[in-house]
N, C-alpha and C positions, 0 to 999 in steps of 0.2 A: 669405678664405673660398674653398674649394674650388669647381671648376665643377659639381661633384657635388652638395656643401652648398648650392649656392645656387638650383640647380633644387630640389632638395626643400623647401630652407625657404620660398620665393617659392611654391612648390604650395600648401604648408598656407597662405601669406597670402592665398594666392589663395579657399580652398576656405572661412577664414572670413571673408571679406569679402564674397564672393560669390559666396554656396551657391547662389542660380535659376541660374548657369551652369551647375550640377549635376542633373541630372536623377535620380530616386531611381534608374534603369536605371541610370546612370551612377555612382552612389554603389554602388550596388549589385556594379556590375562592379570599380569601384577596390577594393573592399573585399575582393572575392576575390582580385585580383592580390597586392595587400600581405600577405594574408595566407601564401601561396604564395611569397612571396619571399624571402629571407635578411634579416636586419637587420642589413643595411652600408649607408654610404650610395649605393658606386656603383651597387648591386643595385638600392634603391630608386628613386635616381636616373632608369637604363635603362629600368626599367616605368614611368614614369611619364612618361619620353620617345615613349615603343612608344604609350605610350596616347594621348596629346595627337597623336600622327600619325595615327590615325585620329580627331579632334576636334577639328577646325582652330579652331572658335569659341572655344573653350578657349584653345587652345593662342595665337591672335593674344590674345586678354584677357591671359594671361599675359607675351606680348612688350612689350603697351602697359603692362602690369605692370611689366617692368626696364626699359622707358624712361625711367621716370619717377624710376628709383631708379641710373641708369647714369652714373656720370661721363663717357662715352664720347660720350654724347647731352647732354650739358652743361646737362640739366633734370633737377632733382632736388628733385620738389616733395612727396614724405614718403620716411619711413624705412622700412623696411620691419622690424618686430621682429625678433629674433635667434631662433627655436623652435628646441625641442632636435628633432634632425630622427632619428628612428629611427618603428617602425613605429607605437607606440602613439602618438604626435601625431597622426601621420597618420589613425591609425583617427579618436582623439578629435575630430581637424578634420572628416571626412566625419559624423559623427556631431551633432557641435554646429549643422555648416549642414543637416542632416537638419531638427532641430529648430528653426531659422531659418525656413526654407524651410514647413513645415507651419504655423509662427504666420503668417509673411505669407500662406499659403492661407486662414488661417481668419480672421484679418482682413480679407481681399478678398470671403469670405463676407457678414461679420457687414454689412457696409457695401453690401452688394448688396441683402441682404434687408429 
């Protein structure tokens, strides 16, 4: 897998596993980058590099993210799926932890009240 491939598909792992790293501002802003982009992977790639440098929290979750999947760091305690990596997963991923994200809001409700 490309060094291109593997930032973008390790993003979308990232985005549906954990959408509260996301903020809707955040969801919001990836959404128009992507949209604005070309659908290649380096293009995709590069914004989503540009972006994670201003979102460092992100962007370390995402580093303890390929640690965990790096034979380099000799722990490799899951797999990470293969996603087909162009612009519409990407949308669908900011979109599915959209919807993540508003049920654990409304479950931290229901259980408050």
């Amino acid at each position: 897998m490309s060094e291109h491939k593997k930032i973008v598909n390790n993003f979308i792992h990232l985005l549906k596993t954990s959408p509260s790293l996301f903020s809707q501002e955040d969801r919001d802003e990836l959404s128009e980058l992507i949209d604005k982009t070309p659908d290649d992977i380096k293009s995709l790639s590069n914004v989503i590099c540009e972006w994670l440098e201003k979102h460092p929290d992100v962007d370390n979750a995402l580093v303890e993210l390929e640690k965990t999947t790096d034979f380099r760091f000799l722990v490799i305690t899951h797999k990470i799926p293969d996603y087909q990596t162009d612009k519409q997963t990407l949308k669908n991923a900011l979109h599915e932890g959209k919807d993540n994200t508003s049920n654990d809001n409304q479950n931290t409700e229901k259980d408050e009240g």
